[in-house]
Structure formats: C-alpha cells, structure tokens
PLY file of the C-alpha trace (Angstrom):
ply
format ascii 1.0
element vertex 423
property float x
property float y
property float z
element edge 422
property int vertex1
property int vertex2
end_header
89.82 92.87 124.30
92.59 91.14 122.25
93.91 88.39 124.18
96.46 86.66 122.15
99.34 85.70 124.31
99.24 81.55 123.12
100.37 82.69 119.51
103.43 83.98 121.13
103.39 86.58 118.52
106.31 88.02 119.39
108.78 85.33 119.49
107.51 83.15 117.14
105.52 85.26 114.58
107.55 88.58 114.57
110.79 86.97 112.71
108.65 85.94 110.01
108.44 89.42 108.96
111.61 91.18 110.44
114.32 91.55 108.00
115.23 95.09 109.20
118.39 96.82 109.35
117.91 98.93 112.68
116.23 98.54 115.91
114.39 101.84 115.16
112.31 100.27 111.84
112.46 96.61 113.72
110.27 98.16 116.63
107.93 100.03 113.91
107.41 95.96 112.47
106.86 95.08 116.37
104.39 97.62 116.66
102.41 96.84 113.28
102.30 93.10 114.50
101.25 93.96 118.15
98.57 96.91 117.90
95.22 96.33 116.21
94.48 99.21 113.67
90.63 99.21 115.06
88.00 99.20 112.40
88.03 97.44 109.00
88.74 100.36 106.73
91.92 100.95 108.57
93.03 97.15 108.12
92.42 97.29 104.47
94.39 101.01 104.29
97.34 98.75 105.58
96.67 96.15 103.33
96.69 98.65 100.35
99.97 99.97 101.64
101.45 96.57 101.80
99.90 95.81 98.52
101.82 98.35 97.15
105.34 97.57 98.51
104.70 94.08 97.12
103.49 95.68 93.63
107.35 97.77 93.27
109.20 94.29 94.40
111.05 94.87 90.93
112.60 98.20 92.13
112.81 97.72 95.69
113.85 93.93 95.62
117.62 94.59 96.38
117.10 97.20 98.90
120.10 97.62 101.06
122.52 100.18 102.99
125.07 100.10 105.68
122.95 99.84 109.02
126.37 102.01 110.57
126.14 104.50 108.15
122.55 105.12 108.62
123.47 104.93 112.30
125.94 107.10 112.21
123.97 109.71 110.09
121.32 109.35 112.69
123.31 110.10 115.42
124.33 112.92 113.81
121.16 114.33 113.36
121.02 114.25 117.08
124.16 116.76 117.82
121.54 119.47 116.37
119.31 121.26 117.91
116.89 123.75 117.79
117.53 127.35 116.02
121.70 126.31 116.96
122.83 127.45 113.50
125.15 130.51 113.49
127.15 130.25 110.28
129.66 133.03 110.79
131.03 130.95 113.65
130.92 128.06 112.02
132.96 129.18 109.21
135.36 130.33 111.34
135.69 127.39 113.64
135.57 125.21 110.54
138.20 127.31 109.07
140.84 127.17 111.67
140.22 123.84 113.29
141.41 121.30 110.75
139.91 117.77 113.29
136.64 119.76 113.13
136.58 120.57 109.84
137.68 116.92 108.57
135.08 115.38 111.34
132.55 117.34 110.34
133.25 116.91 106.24
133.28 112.69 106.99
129.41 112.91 108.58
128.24 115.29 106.05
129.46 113.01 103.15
128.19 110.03 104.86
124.94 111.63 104.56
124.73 112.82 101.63
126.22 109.36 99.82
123.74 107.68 102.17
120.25 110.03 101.33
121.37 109.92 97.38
121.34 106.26 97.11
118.11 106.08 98.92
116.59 108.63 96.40
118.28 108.03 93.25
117.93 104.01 93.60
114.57 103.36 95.47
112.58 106.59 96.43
112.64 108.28 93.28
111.40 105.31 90.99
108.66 103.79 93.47
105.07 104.10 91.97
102.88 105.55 94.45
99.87 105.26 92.41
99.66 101.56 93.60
99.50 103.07 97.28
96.51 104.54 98.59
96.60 108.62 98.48
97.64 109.22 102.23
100.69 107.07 101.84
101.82 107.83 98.32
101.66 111.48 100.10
103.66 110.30 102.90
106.13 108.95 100.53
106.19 112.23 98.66
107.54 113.26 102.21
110.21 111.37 102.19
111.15 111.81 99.01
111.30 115.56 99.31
113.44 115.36 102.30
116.21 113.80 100.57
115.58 116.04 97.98
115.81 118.98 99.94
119.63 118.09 100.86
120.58 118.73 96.88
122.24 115.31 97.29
123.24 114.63 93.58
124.57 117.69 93.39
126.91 117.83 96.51
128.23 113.93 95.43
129.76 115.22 92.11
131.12 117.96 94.34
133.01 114.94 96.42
133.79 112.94 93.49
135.40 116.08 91.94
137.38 116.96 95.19
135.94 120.30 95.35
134.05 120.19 98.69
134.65 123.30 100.37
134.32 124.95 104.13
130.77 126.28 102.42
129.58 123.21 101.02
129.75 121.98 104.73
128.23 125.43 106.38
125.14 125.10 103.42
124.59 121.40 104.81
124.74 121.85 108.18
122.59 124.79 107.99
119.93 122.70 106.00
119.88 120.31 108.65
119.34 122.78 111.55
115.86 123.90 109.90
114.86 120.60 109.41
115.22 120.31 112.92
114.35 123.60 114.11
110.77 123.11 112.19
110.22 119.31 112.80
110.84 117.97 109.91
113.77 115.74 110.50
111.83 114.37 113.28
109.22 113.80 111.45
111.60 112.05 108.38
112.84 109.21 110.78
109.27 108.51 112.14
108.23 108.01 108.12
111.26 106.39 106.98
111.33 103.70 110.06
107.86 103.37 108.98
108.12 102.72 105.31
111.21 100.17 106.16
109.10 98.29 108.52
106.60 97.70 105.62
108.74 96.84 103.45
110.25 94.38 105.91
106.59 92.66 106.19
105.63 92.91 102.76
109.12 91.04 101.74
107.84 88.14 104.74
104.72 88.28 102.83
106.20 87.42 99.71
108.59 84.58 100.88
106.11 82.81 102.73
103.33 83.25 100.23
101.16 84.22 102.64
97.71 85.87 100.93
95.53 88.81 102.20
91.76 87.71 103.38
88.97 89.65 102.49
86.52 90.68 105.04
82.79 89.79 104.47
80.20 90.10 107.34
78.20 86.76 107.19
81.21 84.70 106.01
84.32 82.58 107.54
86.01 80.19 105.07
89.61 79.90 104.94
91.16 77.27 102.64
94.63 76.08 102.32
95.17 76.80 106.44
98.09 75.86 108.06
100.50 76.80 110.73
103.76 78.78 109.10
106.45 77.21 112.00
105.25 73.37 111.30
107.89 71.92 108.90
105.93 70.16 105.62
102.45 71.53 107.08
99.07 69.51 106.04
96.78 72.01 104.72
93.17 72.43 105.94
89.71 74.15 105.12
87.79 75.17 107.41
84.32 76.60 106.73
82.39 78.13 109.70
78.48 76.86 108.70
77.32 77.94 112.48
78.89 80.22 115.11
79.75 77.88 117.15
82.26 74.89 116.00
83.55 71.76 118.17
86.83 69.78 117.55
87.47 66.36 118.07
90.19 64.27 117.69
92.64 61.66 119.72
95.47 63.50 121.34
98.73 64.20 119.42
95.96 64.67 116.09
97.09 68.62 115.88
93.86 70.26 117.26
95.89 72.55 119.22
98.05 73.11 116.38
94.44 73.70 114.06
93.17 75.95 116.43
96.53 78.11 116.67
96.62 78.03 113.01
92.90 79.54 112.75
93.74 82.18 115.19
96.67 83.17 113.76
94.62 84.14 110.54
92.27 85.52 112.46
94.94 88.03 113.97
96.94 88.45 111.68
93.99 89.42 109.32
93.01 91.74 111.69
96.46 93.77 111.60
95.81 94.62 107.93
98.66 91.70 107.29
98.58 88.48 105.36
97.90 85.26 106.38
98.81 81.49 105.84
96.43 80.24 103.90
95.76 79.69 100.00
92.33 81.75 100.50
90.79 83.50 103.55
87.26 85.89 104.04
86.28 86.30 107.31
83.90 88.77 109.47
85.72 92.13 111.11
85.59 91.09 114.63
85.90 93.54 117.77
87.27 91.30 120.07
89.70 87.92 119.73
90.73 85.78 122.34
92.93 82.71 121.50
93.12 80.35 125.06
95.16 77.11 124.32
97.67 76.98 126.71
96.60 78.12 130.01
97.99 77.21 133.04
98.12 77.98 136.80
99.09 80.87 138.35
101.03 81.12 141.38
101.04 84.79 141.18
97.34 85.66 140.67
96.93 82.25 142.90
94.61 81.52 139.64
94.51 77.48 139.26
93.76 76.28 135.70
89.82 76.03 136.04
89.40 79.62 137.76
91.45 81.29 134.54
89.01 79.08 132.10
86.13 80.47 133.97
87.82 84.41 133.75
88.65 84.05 130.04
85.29 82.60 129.57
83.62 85.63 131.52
85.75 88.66 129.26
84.86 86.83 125.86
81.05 86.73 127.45
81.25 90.43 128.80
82.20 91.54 125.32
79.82 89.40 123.62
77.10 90.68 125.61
78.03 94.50 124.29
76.90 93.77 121.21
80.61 93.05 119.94
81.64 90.59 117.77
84.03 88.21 119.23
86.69 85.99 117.98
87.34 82.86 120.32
89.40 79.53 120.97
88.95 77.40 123.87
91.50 74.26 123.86
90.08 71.66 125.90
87.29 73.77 127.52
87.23 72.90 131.62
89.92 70.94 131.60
90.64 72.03 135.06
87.91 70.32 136.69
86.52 66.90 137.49
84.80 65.40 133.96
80.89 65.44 135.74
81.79 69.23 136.39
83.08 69.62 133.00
80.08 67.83 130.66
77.58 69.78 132.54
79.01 73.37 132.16
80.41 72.70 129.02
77.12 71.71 127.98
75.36 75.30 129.30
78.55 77.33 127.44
78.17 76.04 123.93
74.09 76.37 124.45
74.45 79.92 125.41
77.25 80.99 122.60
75.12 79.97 120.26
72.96 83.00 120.91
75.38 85.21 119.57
75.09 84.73 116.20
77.47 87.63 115.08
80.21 85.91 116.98
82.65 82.81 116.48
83.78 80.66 118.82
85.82 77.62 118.20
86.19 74.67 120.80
88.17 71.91 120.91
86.78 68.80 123.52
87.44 65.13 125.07
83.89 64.76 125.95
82.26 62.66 123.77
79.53 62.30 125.90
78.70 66.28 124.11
77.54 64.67 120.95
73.97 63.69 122.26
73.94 67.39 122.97
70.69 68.21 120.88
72.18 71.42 119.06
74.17 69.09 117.69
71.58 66.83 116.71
69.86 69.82 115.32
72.26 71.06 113.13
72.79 74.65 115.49
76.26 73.73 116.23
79.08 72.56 113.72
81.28 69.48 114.10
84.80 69.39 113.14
87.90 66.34 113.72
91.26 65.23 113.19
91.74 61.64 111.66
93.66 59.57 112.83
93.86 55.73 111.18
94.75 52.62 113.41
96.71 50.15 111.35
97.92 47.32 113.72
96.61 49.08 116.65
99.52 52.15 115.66
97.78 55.45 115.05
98.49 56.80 111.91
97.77 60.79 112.71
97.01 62.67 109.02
96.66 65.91 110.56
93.17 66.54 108.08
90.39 68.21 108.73
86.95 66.39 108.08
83.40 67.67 109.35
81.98 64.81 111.60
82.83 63.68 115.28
85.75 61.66 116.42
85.21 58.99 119.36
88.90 57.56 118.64
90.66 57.49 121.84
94.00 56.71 122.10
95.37 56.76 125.70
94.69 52.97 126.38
96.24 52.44 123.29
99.35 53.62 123.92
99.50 52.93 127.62
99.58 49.31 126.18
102.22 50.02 123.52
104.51 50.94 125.42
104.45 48.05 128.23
103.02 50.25 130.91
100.51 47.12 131.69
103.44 44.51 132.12
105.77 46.99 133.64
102.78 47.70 136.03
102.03 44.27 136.73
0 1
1 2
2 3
3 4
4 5
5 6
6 7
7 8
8 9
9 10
10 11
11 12
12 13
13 14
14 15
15 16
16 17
17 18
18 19
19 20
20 21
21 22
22 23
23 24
24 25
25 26
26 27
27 28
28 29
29 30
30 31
31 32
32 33
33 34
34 35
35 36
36 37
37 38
38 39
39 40
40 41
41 42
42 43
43 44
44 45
45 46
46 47
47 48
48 49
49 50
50 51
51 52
52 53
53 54
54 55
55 56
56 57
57 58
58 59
59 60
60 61
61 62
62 63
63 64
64 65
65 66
66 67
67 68
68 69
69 70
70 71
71 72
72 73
73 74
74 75
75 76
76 77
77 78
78 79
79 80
80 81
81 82
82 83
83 84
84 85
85 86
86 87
87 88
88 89
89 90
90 91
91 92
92 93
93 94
94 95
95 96
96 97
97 98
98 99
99 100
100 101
101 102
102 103
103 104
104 105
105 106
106 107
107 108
108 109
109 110
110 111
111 112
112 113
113 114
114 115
115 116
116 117
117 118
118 119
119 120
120 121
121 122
122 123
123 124
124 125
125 126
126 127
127 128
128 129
129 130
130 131
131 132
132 133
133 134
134 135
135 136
136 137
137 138
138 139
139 140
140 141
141 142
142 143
143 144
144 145
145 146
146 147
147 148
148 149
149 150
150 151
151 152
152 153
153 154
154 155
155 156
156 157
157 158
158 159
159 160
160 161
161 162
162 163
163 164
164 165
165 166
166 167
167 168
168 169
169 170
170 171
171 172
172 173
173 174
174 175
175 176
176 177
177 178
178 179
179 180
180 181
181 182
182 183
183 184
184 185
185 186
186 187
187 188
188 189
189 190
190 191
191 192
192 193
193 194
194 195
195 196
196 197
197 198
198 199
199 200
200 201
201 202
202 203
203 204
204 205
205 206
206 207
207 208
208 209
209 210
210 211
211 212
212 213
213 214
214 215
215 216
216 217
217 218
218 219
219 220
220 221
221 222
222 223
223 224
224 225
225 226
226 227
227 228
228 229
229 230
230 231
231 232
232 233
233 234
234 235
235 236
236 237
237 238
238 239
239 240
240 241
241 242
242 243
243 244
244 245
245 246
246 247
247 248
248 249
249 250
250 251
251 252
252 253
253 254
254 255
255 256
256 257
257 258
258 259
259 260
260 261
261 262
262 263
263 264
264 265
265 266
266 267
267 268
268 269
269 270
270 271
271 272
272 273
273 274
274 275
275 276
276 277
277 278
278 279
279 280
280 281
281 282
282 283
283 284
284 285
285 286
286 287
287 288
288 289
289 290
290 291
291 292
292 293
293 294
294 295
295 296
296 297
297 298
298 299
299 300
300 301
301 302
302 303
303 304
304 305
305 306
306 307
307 308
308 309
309 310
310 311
311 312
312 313
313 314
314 315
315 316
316 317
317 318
318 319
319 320
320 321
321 322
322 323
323 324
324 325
325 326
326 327
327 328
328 329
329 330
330 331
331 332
332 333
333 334
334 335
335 336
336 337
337 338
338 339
339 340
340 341
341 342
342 343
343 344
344 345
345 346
346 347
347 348
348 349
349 350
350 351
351 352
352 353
353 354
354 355
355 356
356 357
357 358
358 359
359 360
360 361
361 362
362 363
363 364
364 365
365 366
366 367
367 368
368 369
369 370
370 371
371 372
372 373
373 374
374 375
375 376
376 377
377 378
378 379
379 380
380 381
381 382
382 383
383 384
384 385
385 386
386 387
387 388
388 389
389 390
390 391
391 392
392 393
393 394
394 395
395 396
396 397
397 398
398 399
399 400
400 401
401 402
402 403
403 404
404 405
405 406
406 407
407 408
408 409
409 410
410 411
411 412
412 413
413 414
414 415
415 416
416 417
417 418
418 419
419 420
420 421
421 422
C-alpha cells in the first residue's frame, strides 16, 4: 500500500523535476515519480543511474534540440511498417515524383541532422562507467542506433549537395528493419527513458536536493524542509522510537513538518533525491501520508470513518510483517475530544508494538502526555515553538524534542475583537 495522495505529487512535486521537451519523456518522469521500484536494490540501481547523469553534467549540461524536429522525425517513424520496404518501387516512385521525392529528402535530413547531433554532441562522449552495467548497456543501445543510420556520413553528403535518390532508398530501407525487428520501438522507449532522467537528475541538481542512504535500524534526516515553502526553516528530525508525537499551537507548520518528512520518505523510496542536507532511513514496504482528509460525499465516508479506514490498511499491513511508513495529522479529529483521548490513547499503545515500523503523529490533546509510554521513554516527543511576545505569537517553524501545551485559539479569538464584537 502506498497511499500518498496529500503530497499531491503530481501537481506540486512533478514540475520540480520536469524540464522535458516532449510529452513522450515528460510521462516517462511521471511514471518514475508515481511507481515505486519495489525493493531497495532497485531504488539504489536508480539512484546509481541518476548518479551518473549528474556525474556527465559537464557534457550533457546544454542539452537541447528542436522538440518539432524530434516530433516530426517521430512521426515519421510511424508511416513505416513492418517488412513495407520494396526498393525497386521506391526508386522509381522517388524518381518520377518530384513532391515525393523532395518530401521524403526534407524528413530524412531532419533525421539524420537530428540523430548526429544527439551522437556526435552528447551520446558519444557520456561516460558510462559512472552508470551501473545494465544502463551503461542500455546506453550502448542507444548509441548504436544512431550509429547504425551512418549519420556523419550522410550530413557531409547534404552539406556537399550530393544527396541522391539512393542516399534516400539506403535510409529508408534502414529504417524499415529497425522497425520490422523492433528496434526502433525499442529506441524511443530507451531514449524517452534516458531524457526523463536526465530531466530529474538536472531538478536534482538545481534544488540541491541529496540522495539518503538506507540503513535498517536508522531514521535521521537533517537539514529537512519542504521544497514549495519560500525561505524554508530547516529541521532535524531523529526517530529515537517508532512511534513519534507532534505538538505545537496551530499555524506552527506541523502539517507542513509532517509533509516535509513524507516527502523524503517517498521520494527516497523512488530511488530519487530528497530535500534535506542529509537523510538514512529504513526501506519500508508500505507508506501512507494522511494530512488532509476530508469527507466524502461519494463513499458517504465522514472524516472520522476515513481516519478509522486509513488507520485499519496501515494496521493490516503492519500486521503482515511489513514495514510501514505513516503520518496521521491530527489523529481523530473527526470525533468528539472524550472519543478522541481514549482511542488515541489505545492507537499509539498498540503501534508501538511494531518496532520495525514508523509512525509519525501530530495531536491537540495534551491531556496524551500523562500517557505512561511517554513517561517511560517508549514513545518520542517532538514540537513546534512558537514565542509569545506581547501576547503575539512569534511562530519559528523549529523543531525541538519536548511537548508543547501553548495554545493559541483564545489568544487570537481575543486579538482580533471577537470578545467585544461578541458582546
């Protein structure tokens, strides 16, 4: 289970790493950002990949082409198909149609303009030995498809004016094999690919974003923050037990915290970097981020009854011997506060038997701190300051271990003349 709709990943995430020049490769970055690679050896395969579009930066830093050209060759690509070449007709139909001939000679320079740029400039002068064997191979792919098209050659031919009915009968007949057997198929899967990692690994680098190490025992991130808040604080946070509560006044940023944290968390787990200064965390089966959940009219779900669902899946999971990921923003909000301490007070005494998990929880009871696994020391305490000067809260948005009991609501009720108004 991967529930992770509150980081709106895909509006609010996804253009942090989409700098694409076709909907083709921006879909393969939508798909690296949205489906989990599954096991920790195939998060830090992606990671070596990325690593290694980040290590030829130098070479690949002013990467660029005309998205209609490479449209254009694309859709010619598509006029072919299978086993269609017959190059006696061709020659002849090329030789006495003159719009076929010049409409066919325009593609077919496109391409090959297109394909030796790509080679000569990027492809050819990429070091694959910082990419991990399968992918340098892949690359080798790609390179030898351009390769195969002679595409040096046939540009002198153009620059020299000599490109001939032949020239465009050898092309066209190199391009129905590659169909015919797969291959160019295969080419646009690889080379949508390698331009959505380069798109990410170029978001990497201009958000200096880092790549967390995975450790089984161990959840410390340091320099966390959320990437969309403008002049972010940064926070550590340091997971001592499996289960961690949040306090703070409201408008302190514990939503903000706890979006922050997941988005590591998840973004970690897509082999990706994340926004931090320094990140290790566990590999974790299952995450599940709930912070802004709301009725349903359509499931005729009210708040409390999806609390009590999400609550069951992370559970159900847990219970299967998985380790789970989870955020719960103001736990049982949804019901009546005598409803909320006491089940509240059974959920955070039976997460903590599942050691191998983490689950994060942000709360308004304060009556929770007499709880005695907190006394004890079996569950870890986490707020947000926030100062008073004049009876104004001054909100710092850090992280401190401890429990807040600041509550602000009279506060500003009274701040803003609600009493007198009232009265």
């Amino acid at each position: 289970m991967t529930n992770i709709f509150d980081l709106h990943i895909e509006d609010e995430i996804l253009p942090l790493f989409d700098f694409t020049y076709n909907l083709y490769s921006g879909q393969a970055v939508r798909d690296i950002l949205t489906e989990p690679p599954g096991s920790k050896s195939a998060i830090m395969f992606r990671q070596h990949v990325l690593k290694g579009f980040i290590g030829n930066r130098e070479i690949l830093n002013e990467y660029s082409y005309s998205r209609f050209n490479l449209s254009d060759v694309y859709n010619f690509f598509e006029t072919f198909s299978a086993g269609s070449f017959l190059g006696l007709h061709l020659r002849r139909k090329l030789m006495f149609s003159e719009k076929e001939r010049h409409q066919k000679r325009g593609k077919l320079i496109m391409l090959i303009l297109l394909f030796n740029k790509l080679h000569s400039t990027y492809l050819s002068k990429i070091n694959t030995n910082l990419f991990p064997g399968e992918y340098a191979a892949e690359l080798g792919l790609i390179n030898g498809f351009f390769v195969d098209f002679n595409p040096e050659y046939y540009e002198s031919i153009f620059r020299k004016k000599k490109f001939r009915v032949r020239h465009i009968v050898e092309l066209m007949k190199i391009i129905t094999e590659k169909v015919t057997n797969g291959q160019a198929a295969s080419f646009w899967k690889r080379w949508y690919l390698f331009e959505a990692y380069l798109s990410i690994s170029d978001g990497i680098i201009r958000h200096g974003f880092i790549f967390p190490s995975f450790e089984d025992k161990n959840f410390a991130i340091e320099g966390l923050y959320h990437p969309l808040v403008k002049n972010p604080v940064r926070n550590d946070l340091i997971a001592s037990r499996n289960v961690i509560l949040l306090t703070g006044p409201n408008m302190s940023g514990k939503s903000t915290l706890l979006k922050a944290v997941s988005l590591c968390v998840y973004l970690g787990h897509m082999g990706l970097a994340v926004p931090a200064s320094k990140a290790t965390m566990p590999f974790f089966n299952t995450i599940s981020v709930a912070i802004n959940l709301t009725d349903s009219i359509v499931s005729g779900y009210s708040h409390f009854m999806s609390e009590i669902i999400t609550l069951k899946n992370v559970l159900t999971e847990a219970l299967e011997s998985e380790k789970c990921f989870a955020v719960f923003d103001e736990l049982f909000r949804g019901t009546n506060l005598e409803d909320a301490l006491e089940i509240s007070t059974a959920t955070i005494r039976g997460l903590v038997k599942f050691p191998g998990s983490l689950f994060i929880i942000s709360t308004h009871l304060h009556q929770m701190k007499d709880m005695e696994e907190i006394k004890k020391g079996l569950v870890a305490t986490y707020f947000i300051e926030c100062k008073l000067n004049d009876n104004t809260p001054a909100f710092t948005y850090k992280l401190k271990d401890g429990w807040s009991d600041l509550k602000l609501g009279r506060i500003l009720f009274e701040k803003e003349g609600l009493n007198k108004m009232l009265e």
